[in-house]
C-alpha positions as CSV (number, residue, x, y, z in Angstrom):
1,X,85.3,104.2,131.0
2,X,88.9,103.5,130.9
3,X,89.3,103.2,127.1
4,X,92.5,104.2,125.7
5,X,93.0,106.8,122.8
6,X,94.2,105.8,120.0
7,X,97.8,107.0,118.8
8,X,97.9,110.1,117.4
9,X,98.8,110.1,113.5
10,X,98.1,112.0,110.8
11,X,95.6,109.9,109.5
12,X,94.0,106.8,110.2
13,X,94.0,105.5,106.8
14,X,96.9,107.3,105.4
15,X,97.2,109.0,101.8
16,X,97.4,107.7,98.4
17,X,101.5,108.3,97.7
18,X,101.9,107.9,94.1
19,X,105.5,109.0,93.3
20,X,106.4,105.6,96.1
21,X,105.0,103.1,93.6
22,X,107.4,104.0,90.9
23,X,110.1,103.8,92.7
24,X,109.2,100.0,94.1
25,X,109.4,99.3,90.7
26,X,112.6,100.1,90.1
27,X,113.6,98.4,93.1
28,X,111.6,95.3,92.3
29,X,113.6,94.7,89.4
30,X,117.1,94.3,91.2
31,X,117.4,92.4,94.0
32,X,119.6,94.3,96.0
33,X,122.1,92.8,99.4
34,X,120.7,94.5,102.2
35,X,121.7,95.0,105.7
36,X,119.1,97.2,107.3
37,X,122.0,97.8,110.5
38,X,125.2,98.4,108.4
39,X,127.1,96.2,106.7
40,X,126.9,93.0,109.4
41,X,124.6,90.3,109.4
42,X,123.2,91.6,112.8
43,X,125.0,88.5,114.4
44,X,126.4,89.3,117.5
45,X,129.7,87.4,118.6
46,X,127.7,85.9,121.5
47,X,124.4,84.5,119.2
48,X,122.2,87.5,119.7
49,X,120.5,88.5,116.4
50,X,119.5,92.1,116.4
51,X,115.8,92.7,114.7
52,X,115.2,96.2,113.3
53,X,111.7,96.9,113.4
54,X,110.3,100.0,111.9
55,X,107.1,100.6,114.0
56,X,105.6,103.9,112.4
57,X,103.8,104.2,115.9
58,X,103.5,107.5,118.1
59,X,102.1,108.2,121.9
60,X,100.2,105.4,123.5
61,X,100.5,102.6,120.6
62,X,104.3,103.1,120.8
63,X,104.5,102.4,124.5
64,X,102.7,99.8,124.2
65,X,104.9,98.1,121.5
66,X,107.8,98.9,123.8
67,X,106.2,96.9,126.5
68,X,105.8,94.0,124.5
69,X,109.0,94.3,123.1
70,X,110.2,94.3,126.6
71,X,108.7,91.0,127.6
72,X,109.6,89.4,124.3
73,X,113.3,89.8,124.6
74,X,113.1,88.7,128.2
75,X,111.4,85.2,127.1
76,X,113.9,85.3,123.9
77,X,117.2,86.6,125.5
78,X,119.3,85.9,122.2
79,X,117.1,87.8,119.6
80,X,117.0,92.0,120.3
81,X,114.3,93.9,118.5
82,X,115.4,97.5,118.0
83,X,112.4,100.1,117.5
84,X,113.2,102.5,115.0
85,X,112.2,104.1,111.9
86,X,111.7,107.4,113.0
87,X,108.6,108.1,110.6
88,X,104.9,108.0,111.3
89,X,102.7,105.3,109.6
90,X,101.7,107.4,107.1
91,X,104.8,108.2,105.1
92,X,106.3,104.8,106.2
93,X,106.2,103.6,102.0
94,X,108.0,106.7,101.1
95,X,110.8,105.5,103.8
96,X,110.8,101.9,103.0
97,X,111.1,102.5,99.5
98,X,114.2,104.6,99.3
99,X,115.6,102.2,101.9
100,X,115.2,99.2,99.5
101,X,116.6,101.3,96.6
102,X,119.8,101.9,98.9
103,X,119.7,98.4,100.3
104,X,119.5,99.4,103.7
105,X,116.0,98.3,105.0
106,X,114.8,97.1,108.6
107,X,114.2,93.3,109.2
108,X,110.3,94.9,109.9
109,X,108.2,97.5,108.8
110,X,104.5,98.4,109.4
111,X,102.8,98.8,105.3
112,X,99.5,99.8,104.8
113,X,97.6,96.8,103.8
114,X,96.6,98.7,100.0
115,X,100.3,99.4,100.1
116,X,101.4,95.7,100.1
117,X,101.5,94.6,96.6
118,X,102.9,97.1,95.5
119,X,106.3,96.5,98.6
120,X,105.9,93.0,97.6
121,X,107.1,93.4,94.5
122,X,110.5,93.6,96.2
123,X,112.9,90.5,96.0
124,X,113.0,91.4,99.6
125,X,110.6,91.0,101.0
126,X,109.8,87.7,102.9
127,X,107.6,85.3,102.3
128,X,106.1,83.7,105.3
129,X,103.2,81.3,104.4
130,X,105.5,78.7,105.9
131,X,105.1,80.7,109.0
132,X,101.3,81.0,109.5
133,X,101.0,77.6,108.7
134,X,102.5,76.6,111.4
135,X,102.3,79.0,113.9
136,X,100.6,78.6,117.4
137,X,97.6,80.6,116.1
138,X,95.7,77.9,113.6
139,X,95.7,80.5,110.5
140,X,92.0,79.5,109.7
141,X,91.2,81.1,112.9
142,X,92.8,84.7,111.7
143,X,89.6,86.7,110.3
144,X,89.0,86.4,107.1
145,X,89.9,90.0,106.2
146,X,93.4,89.3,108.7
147,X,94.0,86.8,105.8
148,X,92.7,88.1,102.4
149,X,94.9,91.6,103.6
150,X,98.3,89.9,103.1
151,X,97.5,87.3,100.5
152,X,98.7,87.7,97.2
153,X,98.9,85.1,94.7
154,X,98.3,82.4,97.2
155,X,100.9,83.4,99.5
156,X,101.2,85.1,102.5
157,X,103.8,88.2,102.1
158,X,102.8,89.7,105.4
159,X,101.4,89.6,109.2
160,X,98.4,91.3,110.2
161,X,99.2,94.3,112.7
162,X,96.2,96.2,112.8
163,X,92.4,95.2,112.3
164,X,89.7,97.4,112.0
165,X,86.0,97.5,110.8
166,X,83.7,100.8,109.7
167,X,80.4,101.2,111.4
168,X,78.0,104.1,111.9
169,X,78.7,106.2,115.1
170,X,75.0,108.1,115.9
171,X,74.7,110.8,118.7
172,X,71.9,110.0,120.5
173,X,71.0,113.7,121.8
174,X,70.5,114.8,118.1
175,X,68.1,112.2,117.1
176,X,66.4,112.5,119.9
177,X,66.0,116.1,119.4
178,X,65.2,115.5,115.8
179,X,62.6,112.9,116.9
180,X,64.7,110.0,115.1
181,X,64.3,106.8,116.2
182,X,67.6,105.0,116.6
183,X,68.6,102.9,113.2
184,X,69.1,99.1,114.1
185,X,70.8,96.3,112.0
186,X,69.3,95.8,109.0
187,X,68.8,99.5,107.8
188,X,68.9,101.2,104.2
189,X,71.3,103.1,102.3
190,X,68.0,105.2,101.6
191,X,67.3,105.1,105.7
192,X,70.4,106.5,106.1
193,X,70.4,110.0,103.6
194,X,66.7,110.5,105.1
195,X,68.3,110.3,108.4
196,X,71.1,112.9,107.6
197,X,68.4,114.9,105.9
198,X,66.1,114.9,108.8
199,X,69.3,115.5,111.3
200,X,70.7,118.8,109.6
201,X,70.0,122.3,110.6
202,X,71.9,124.7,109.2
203,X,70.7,127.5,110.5
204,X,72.6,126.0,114.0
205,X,75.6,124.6,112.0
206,X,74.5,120.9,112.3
207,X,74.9,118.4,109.6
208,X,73.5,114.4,109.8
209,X,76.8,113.3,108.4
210,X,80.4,113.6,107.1
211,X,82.4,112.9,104.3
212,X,86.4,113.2,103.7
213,X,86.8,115.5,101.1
214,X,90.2,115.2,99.7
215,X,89.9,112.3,97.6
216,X,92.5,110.5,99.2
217,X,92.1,106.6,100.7
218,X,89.7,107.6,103.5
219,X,87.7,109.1,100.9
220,X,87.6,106.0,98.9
221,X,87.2,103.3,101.4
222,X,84.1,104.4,102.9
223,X,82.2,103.7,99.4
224,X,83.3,100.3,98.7
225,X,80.7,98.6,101.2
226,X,78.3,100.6,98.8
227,X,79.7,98.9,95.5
228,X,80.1,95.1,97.2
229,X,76.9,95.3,98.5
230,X,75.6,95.8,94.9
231,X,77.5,93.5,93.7
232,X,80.8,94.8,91.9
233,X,84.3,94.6,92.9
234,X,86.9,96.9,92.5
235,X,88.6,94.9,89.9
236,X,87.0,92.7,87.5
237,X,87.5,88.7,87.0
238,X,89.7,89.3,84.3
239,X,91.9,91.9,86.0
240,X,91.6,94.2,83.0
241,X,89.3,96.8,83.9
242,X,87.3,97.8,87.2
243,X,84.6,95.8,88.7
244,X,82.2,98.5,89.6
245,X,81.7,99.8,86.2
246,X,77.4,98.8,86.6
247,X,77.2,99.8,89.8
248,X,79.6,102.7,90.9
249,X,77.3,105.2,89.7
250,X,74.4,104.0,92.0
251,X,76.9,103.6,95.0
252,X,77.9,107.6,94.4
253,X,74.3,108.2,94.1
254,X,74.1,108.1,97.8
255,X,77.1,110.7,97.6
256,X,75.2,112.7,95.4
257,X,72.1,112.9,97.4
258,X,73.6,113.5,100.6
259,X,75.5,116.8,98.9
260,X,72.2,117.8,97.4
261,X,70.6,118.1,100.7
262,X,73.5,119.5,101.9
263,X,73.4,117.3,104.6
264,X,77.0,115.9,104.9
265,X,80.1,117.9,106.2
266,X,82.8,117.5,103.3
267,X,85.9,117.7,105.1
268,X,88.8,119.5,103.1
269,X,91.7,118.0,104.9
270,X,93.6,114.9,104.7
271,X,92.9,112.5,107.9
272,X,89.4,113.3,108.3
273,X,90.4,115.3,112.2
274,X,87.9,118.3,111.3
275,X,85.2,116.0,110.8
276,X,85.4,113.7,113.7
277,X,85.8,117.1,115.7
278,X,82.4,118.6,113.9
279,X,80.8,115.3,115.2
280,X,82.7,115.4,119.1
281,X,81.3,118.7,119.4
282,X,77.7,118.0,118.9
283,X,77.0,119.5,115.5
284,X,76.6,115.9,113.6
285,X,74.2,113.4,113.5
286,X,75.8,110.4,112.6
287,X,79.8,109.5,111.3
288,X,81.3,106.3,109.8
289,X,84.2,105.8,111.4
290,X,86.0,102.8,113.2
291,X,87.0,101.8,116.1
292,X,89.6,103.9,116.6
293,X,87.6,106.9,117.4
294,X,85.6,105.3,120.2
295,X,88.1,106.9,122.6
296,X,87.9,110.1,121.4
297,X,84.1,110.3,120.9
298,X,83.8,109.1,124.3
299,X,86.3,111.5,126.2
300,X,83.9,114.1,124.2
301,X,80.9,112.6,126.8
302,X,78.9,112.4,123.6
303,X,75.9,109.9,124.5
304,X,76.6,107.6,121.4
305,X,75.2,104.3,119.6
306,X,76.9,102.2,117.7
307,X,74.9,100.4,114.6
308,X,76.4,98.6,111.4
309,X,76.8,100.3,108.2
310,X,73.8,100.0,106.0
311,X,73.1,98.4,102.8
312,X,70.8,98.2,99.6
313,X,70.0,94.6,100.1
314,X,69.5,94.2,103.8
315,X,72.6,91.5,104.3
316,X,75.3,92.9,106.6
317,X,78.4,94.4,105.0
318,X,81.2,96.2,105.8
319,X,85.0,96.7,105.0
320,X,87.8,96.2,106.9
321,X,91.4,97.5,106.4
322,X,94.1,96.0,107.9
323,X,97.8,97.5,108.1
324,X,100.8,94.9,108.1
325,X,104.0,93.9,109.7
326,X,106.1,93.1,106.3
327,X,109.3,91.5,106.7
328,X,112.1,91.9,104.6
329,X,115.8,90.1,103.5
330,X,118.8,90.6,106.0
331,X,119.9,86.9,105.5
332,X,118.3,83.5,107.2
333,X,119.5,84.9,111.4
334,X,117.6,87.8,110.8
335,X,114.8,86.7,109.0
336,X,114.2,83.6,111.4
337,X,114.6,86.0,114.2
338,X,112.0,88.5,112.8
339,X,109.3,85.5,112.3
340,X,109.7,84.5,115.7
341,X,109.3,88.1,116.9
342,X,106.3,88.5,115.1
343,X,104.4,84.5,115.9
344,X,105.0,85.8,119.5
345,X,103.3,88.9,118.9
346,X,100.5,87.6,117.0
347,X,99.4,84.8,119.9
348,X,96.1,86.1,121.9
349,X,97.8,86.9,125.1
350,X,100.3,89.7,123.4
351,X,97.4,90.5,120.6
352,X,94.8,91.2,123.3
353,X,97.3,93.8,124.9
354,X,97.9,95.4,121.5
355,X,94.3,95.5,121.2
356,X,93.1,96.9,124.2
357,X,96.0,99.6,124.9
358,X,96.5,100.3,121.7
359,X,93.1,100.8,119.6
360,X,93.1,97.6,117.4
361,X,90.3,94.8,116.9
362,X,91.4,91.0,117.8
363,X,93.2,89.5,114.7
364,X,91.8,85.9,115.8
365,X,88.6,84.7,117.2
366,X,90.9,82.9,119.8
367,X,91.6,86.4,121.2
368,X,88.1,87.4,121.0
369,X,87.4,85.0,123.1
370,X,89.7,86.2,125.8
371,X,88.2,87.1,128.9
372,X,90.5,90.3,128.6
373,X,88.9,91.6,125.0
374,X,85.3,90.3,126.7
375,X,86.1,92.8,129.5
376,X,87.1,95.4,127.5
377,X,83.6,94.9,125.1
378,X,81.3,95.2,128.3
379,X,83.0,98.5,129.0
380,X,83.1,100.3,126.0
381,X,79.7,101.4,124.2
382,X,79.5,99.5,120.6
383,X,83.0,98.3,120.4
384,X,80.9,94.8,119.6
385,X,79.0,96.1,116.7
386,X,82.9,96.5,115.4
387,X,83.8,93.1,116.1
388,X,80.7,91.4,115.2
389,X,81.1,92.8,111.5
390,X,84.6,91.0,111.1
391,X,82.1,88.0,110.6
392,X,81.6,89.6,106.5
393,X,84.1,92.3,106.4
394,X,85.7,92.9,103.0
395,X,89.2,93.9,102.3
396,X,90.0,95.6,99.3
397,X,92.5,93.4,96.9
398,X,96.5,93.2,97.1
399,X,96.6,94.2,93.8
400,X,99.6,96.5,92.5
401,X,97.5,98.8,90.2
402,X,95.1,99.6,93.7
403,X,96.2,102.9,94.1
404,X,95.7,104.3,90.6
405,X,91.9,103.1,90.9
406,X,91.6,104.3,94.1
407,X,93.1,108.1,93.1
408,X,90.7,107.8,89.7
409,X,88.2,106.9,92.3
410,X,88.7,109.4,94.8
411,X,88.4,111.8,92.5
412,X,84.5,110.8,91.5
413,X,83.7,111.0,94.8
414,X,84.7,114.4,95.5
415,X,83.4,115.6,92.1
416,X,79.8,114.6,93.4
417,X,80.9,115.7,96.8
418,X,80.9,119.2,95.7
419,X,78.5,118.9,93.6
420,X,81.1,119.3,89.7
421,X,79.8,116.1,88.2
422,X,76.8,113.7,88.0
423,X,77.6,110.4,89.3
424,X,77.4,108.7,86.1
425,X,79.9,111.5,84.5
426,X,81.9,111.5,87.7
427,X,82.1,107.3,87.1
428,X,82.9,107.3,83.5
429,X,86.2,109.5,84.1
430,X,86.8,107.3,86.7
431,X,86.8,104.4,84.5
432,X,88.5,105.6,81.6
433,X,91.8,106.4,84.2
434,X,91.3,103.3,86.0
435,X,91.2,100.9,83.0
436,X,93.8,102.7,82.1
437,X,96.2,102.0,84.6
438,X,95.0,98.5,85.0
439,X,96.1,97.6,81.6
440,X,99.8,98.2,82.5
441,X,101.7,94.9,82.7
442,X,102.5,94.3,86.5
């Protein structure tokens, strides 16, 4: 198969970056002139606007974004879109955020979807619910995690970039040799840590799953299926405390008993590369994981199966995390310019290239339906399973106190992880610092 690998980053998900959110507040509460080229309004004498777009990008996904560029400003000869930034994805905030305290921020940058409220806090940054409501691509027909991922309040502070969905990657040698029969659709949380058990041989440096380790985002997002599918939230109605105060401690259960069969690789480094490795090499059963890996799991030749995540209750669930282009204040040239750039990028003929060369899902079902994306799905092993749980993916919520829940959260995790803390000790800290931070006006 032909697939392409997925940009090379640090991580996938990124890392929870604390010291940025402080310093959006600041910034949040003066609304600063800036000029993200200099001093000019990016008008050129001739009527060409000049975009700055700050991609975060690296390897293929970069090329690719230069391609489209390319074709864009060919069918759009007075706006230029100027690729810059010169930071990966994952410290994008950090850059962003000193830009806006300087007032000299891009026209574009690519923010982590948990990172959004906490930019949007920013005078400066754009709203564009006028824009998806009346762009080419009927906004109902966005996923509904494309949409929840840069909603706040009822309006639409960002586009989507990226699209993703988690889902079980098996290797089918392993079960095979354990005599496992493949899971299908429909399986059990408790299915799956029998599985891992039944997978592991330690005595040959094999485990039946993985875990990140470091307490960061990736640790965190992989439990939240867990807590939805038994019916808590991360952040309760009232938006005073968590949501998964009942049921976190059963969701980390699962944690717990997949350390105490010392069945699960706990991976002590940020972005999750030792694990996926463990698993391309042969030595693991079963990751969760998203569509980005496919490439690499494939390149590895491992025979694999693709099967959605489980659950407690038997309905399908799964989460999804977008990433976002958010577009910020250089005056009306610029910021009309910028929507434009991005309404071109988001219709299914340039969003099923970004998709296929560069490692996304489809943001729409219109591009799903593309013969292109159908092409791609026949040729690579389980990328449908990924789609097909868009249909109820979650998103976690734009909400500005996010990343204090998810550290406080993070934290439990790896307590069980390694075994420090029961889960319902592990959950009560969790709570107490959570609650905490959610209490602070916003």
């Amino acid at each position: 198969m032909d697939a392409v690998r997925r940009a090379a980053r640090p991580s996938r998900r990124g890392v929870l970056r604390a010291g940025g959110g402080a310093a959006l507040a600041a910034v949040a509460g003066t609304a600063v002139t800036g000029c993200g080229a200099g001093t000019d309004d990016g008008v050129a004498a001739d009527g060409t606007v000049t975009v700055e777009m700050w991609h975060g990008q690296a390897d293929t996904a970069k090329k690719v974004l230069e391609g489209l560029v390319a074709d864009f400003e060919r069918a759009h000869p007075k706006i230029r879109v100027k690729l810059g930034g010169g930071v990966l994805s994952d410290v994008m905030l950090q850059k962003v955020t000193a830009a806006l305290a300087a007032g000299s921020y891009p026209d574009i940058a690519y923010i982590f979807g948990s990172d959004l409220a906490r930019v949007a806090r920013s005078p400066q940054v754009v709203d564009l619910t006028d824009m998806v409501g009346s762009g080419p691509v009927p906004w109902k027909n966005y996923w509904a995690a494309s949409r929840d991922a840069v909603t706040l309040n009822g309006r639409v502070r960002a586009a989507p970039a990226v699209l993703d969905s988690l889902a079980v990657v098996c290797n089918k040698k392993l079960f095979r040799e354990a005599g496992l029969p493949l899971p299908k659709a429909g399986w059990t949380w408790q299915d799956f840590v029998s599985s891992a058990r039944t997978l592991t041989e330690s005595g040959r440096g094999r485990f039946g799953t993985g875990w990140p380790g470091t307490g960061d985002e990736d640790t965190v997002w992989r439990l939240w299926p867990l807590i939805w599918d038994l019916g808590g939230d991360v952040v309760d109605d009232g938006g005073k405390g968590i949501g998964f105060a009942d049921t976190g401690a059963r969701a980390l259960q699962v944690v717990a008993d997949l350390a105490g069969d010392k069945s699960v690789y706990i991976d002590p480094k940020p972005g999750s590369e030792q694990m996926y490795q463990v698993f391309q090499s042969g030595r693991m059963g079963m990751v969760v994981t998203g569509p980005w890996q496919l490439p690499d799991i494939e390149t590895a030749g491992v025979d694999h199966h693709v099967v959605p995540l489980p659950s407690f209750s038997g309905r399908p669930v799964t989460i999804s995390g977008p990433d976002t282009w958010t577009v910020f204040d250089n005056g009306e040239a610029r910021s009309k310019a910028a929507r434009t750039f991005l309404t071109w990028l988001a219709r299914p003929e340039q969003d099923v290239r970004w998709d296929i060369e560069a490692g996304s899902l489809p943001l729409s079902r219109r591009t799903e339906a593309l013969p292109a994306w159908q092409d791609k799905v026949a040729r690579t092993e389980g990328l449908n399973v990924f789609t097909t749980a868009l249909e109820t993916a979650r998103v976690r919520p734009v909400h500005a106190a996010y990343p204090e829940v998810s550290q406080a959260l993070g934290q439990a995790i790896v307590a069980v992880l390694l075994g420090r803390s029961t889960p319902e000790k592990a959950l009560r800290a969790c709570a107490d610092e959570a609650n905490a931070a959610l209490l602070i006006p916003r």
